[in-house]
C-alpha positions in Angstrom: -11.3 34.2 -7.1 -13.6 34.0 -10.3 -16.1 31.3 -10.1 -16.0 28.4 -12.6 -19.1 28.5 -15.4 -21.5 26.2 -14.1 -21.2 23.8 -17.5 -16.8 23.7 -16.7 -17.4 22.7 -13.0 -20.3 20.3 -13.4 -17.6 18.3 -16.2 -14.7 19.0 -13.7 -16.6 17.3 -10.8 -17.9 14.1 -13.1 -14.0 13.5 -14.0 -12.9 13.7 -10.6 -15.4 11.1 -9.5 -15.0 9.1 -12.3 -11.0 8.5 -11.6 -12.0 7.8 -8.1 -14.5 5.3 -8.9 -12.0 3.6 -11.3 -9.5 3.6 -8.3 -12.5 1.9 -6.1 -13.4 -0.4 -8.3 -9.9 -1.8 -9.2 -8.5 -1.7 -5.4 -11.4 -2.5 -3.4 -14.2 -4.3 -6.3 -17.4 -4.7 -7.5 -18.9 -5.2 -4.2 -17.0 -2.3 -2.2 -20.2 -1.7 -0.4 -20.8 -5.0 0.5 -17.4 -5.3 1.7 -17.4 -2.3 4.0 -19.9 -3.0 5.5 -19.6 -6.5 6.7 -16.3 -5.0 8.2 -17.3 -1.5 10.0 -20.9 -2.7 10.5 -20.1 -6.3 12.2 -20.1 -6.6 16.0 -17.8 -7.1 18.6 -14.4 -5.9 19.3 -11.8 -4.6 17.6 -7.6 -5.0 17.2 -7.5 -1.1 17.7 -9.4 1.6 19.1 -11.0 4.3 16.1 -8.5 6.9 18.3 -5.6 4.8 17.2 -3.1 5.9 14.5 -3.4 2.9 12.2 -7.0 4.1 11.6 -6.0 7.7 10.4 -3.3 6.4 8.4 -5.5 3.5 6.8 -8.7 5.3 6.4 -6.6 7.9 4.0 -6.6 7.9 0.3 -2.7 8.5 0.7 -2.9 4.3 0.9 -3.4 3.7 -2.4 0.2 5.7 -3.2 1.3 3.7 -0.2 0.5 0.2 -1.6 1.9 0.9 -5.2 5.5 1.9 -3.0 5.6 -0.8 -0.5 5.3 -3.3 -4.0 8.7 -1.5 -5.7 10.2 -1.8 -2.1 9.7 -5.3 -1.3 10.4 -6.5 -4.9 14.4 -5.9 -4.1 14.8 -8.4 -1.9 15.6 -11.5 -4.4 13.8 -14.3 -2.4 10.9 -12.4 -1.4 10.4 -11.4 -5.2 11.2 -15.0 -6.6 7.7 -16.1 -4.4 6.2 -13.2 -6.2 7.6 -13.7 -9.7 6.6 -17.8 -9.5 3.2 -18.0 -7.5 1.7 -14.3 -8.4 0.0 -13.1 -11.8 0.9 -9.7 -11.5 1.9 -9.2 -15.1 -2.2 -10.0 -15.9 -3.5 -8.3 -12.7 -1.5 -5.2 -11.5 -4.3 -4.4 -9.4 -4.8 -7.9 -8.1 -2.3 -7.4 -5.2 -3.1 -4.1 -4.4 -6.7 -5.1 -3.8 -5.8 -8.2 -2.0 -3.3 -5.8 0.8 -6.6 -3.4 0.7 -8.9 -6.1 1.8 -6.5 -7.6 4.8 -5.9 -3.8 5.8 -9.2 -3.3 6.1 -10.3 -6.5 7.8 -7.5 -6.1 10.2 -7.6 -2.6 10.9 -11.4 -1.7 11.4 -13.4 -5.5 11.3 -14.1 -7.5 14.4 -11.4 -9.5 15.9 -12.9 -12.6 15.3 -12.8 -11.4 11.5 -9.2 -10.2 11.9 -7.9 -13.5 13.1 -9.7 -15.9 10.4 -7.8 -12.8 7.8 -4.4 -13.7 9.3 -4.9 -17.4 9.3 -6.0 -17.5 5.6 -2.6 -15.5 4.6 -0.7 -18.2 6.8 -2.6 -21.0 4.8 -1.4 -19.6 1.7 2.2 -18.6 2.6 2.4 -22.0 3.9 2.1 -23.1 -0.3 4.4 -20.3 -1.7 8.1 -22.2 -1.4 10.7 -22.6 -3.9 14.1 -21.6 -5.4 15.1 -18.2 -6.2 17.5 -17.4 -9.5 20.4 -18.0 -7.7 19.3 -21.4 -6.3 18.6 -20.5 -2.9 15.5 -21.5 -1.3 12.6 -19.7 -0.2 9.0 -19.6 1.7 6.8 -17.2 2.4 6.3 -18.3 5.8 9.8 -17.6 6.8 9.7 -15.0 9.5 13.4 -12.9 7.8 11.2 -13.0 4.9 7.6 -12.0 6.9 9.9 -9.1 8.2 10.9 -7.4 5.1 7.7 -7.8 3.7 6.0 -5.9 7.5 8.9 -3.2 7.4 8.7 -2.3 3.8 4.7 -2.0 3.8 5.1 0.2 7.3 7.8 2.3 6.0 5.7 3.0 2.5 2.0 3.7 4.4 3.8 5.7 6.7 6.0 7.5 4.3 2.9 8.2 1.7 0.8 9.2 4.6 3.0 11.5 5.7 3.7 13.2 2.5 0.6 12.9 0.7 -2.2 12.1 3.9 -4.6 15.4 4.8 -3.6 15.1 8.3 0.2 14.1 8.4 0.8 12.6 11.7 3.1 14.1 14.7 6.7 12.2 16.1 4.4 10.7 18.8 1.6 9.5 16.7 4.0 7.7 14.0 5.7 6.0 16.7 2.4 4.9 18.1 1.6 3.8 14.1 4.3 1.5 14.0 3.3 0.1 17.3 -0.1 -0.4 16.3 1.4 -2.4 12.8 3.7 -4.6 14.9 0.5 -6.1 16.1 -0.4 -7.3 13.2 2.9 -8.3 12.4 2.8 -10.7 15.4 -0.1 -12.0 14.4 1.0 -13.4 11.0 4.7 -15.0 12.4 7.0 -11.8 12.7 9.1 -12.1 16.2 9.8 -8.4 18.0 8.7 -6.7 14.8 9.5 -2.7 15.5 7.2 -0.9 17.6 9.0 3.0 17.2 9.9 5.0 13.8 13.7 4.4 15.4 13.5 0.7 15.1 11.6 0.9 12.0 14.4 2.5 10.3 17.2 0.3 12.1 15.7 -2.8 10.7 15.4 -1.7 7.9 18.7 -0.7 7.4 19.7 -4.4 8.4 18.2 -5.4 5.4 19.9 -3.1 3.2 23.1 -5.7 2.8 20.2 -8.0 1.0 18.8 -6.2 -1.2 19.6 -5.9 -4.7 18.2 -5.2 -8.4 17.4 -8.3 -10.0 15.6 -9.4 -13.3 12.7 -10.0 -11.8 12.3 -6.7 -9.5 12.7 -5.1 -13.1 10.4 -6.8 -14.6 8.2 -6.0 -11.8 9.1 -1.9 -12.1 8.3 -2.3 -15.5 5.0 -3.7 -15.6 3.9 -1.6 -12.9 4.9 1.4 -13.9 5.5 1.4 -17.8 3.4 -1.2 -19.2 0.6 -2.0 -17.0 -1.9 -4.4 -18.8 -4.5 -1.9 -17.9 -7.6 -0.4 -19.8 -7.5 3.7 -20.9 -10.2 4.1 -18.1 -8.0 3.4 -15.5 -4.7 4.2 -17.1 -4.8 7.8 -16.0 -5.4 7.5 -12.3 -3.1 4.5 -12.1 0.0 6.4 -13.9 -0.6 9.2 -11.5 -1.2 7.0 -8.7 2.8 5.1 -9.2 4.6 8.7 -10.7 3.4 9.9 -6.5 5.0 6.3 -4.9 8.2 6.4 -7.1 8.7 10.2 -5.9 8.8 8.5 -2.3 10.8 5.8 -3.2 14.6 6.3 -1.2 17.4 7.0 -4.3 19.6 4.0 -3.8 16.2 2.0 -4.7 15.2 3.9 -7.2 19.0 3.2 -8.6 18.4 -0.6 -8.3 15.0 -0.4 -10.1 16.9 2.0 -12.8 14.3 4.2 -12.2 14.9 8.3 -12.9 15.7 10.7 -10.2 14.9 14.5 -10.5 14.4 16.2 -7.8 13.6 19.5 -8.9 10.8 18.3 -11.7 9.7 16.4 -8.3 9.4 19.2 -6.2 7.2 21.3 -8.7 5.3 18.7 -10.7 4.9 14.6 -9.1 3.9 15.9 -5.5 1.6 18.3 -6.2 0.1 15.9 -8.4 0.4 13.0 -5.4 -1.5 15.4 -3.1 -4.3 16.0 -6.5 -4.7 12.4 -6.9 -4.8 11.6 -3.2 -7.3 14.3 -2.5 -9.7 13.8 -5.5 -10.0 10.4 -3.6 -10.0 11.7 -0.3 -13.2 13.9 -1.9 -15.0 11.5 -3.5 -15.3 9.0 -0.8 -15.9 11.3 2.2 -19.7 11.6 1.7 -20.2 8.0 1.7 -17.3 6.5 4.3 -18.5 4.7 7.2 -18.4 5.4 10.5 -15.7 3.5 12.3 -16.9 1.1 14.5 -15.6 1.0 18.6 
């Protein structure tokens, strides 16, 4: 292999931590440091054990890909997107959401449990005040446990989907069953009853909700800002447009047909997931020296 000029991989390692940096500040914030360590630092128990799956699969860079899915996903069910599209500002803040999902992850995942439980009882607080009518008149609330179900299965099925394509350690049949199993107690925890605790029953609720979901005006509009014209400074424009390119190519076709969103396989193959695994592993890079140790 012939070695880089010292001047060409000085520059090439400043960009890659500059998009990483831009990724940390926008998902996790100014006070990243301060945040992880008031979670993996603070005493007392934990939800899961750090030999558990859900703190592979969250501790991976392949999350951010994740997130970005699991927000396309979710958008196509019409009530569930009607409490985003009237009580969210996602057209101002793509990244707001994102970093909001990041922050309960992590306080679920690797924080204390007394930390963990005050998490889930603020997000019952608020879902309790995010009710309303859809566009076709039905009502809606985000404490609804239908609704807390969709919203569990779609972010399970896009962590576990992006991790497995995209993570650096993809997990084994066993291990994503015990994944799921880990999420579901979570899910119990915010109001979902007999949430799925095996890949199997993953993908046979999810296929219940198939009949449900549908494109509508608002999951469009959602696709579009996300994806096309994000609100978003040149900084972070880069990293982000690679970042969503990596969770459309794991979006299933029929969704991607209900967002109107291109399929090509082939350019997909050669070009979007080599460049998931580049963006996922430049993050993955840049964050190793300084990640935490987990916490028992």
């Amino acid at each position: 292999m012939v070695a880089l000029p010292l001047a060409l991989t000085d520059r090439v390692e400043a960009v890659r931590h500059a998009l990483a940096q831009a990724l940390q500040q926008r998902v996790i914030g100014d006070n990243a440091e301060e945040k992880r360590n008031a979670i993996m630092f603070s005493e007392g128990p934990r939800w899961f054990a750090a030999d558990r799956p859900i703190h592979q699969v969250h501790s991976d860079s392949s999350m951010f890909i994740g997130g970005m899915r699991a927000l396309l996903l979710q958008s196509l069910h019409p009530l569930a997107m009607a409490g985003v599209a009237q009580h969210s500002d996602y057209r101002n803040d793509p990244w707001g959401r994102l970093q909001r999902t990041a922050d309960f992850l992590a306080a679920t995942t690797f924080g204390p449990a007394h930390q963990a439980q005050l998490t889930i009882d603020r997000i019952k607080a608020v879902h309790r005040t995010v009710t309303g009518n859809a566009r076709d008149g039905r009502p809606y609330s985000a404490s609804d446990p239908h609704l807390l179900r969709w919203v569990h299965v779609a972010e399970v099925d896009s962590f576990l989907r992006a991790h497995q394509t995209y993570g650096a350690h993809p997990l084994t049949e066993h291990e994503a069953d015990m994944y799921v199993e880990d999420m579901a107690v979570i899910a119990r925890a915010l109001g979902v009853p007999a949430p799925p605790v095996s890949v199997r029953g993953l993908r046979d609720q999810l296929a219940m909700f198939r009949h449900e979901l549908q494109s509508t005006p608002e999951a469009r509009d959602v696709a579009r800002y996300l994806l096309i014209e994000p609100p978003i400074d040149l900084t972070t424009r880069i990293p982000y447009s690679l970042i969503a390119a990596a969770a459309v190519a794991t979006l299933p076709v029929w969704a991607r047909a209900e967002l109107r969103l291109p399929y090509l396989p082939v350019t997909e193959r050669a070009v979007v997931r080599p460049i998931g695994h580049l963006i996922a592993s430049t993050i993955r890079w840049a964050t190793a020296v300084n990640a935490p140790t987990s916490v028992d």
